[in-house]
N, C-alpha and C positions, 0 to 999 in steps of 0.2 A: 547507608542512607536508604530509606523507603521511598519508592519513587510512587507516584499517583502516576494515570492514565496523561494527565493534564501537564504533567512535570514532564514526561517522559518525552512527550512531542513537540515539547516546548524548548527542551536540549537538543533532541534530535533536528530541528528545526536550526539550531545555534552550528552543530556541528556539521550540516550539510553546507551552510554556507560559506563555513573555514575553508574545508578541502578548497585545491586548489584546479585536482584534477579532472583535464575534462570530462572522461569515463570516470560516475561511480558506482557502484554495484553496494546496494544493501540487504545484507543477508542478517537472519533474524527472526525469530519462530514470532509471530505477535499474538496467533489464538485468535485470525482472525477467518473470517470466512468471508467472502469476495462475492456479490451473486450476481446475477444477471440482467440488474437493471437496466435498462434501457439509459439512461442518464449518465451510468457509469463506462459504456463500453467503450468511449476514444478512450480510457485507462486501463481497463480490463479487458477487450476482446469479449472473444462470446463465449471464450473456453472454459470458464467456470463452475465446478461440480456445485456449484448452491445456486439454489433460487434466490435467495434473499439474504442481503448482506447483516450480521451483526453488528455493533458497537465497534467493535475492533476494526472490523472489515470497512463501515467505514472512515473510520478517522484514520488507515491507511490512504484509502480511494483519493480521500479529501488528500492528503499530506502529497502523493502523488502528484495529484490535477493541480496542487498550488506548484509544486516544484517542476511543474510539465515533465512528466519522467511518467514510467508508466508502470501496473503492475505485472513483469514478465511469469508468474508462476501462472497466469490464468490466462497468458495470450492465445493459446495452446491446446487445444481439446485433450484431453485428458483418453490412455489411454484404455481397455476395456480388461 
């Protein structure tokens, strides 16, 4: 099955709400790049090596902010 951008979150959306458990942890390469917005930082922190989010980055942020859960790979300042 080919999955679209729109499909993808759309599932993912279905299968977050199954789980049962309280902790979930989503792990998953998305190609997305997370920045520094101002708007985005209750979900992302300030830790973020990008200025400005892509497409990917964010209909992650969004998916995140609807599911109040947060992004942990940018909570984080990155090290040098």
């Amino acid at each position: 099955m080919i999955y679209t951008k729109d499909s993808f979150y759309e599932e993912l959306k279905q299968v977050y709400i199954i789980s049962c458990y309280h902790m979930k942890i989503l792990l998953r390469y998305f190609n997305a790049k997370v920045g520094r917005e101002n708007i985005f930082k209750p979900t992302t922190g300030n830790g973020s090596l990008h200025q400005d989010s892509n497409d990917n980055g964010i209909r992650i942020v969004n998916f995140a902010t609807s599911k109040i859960v947060v992004v942990k790979s940018t909570m984080f300042p990155q090290g040098s």
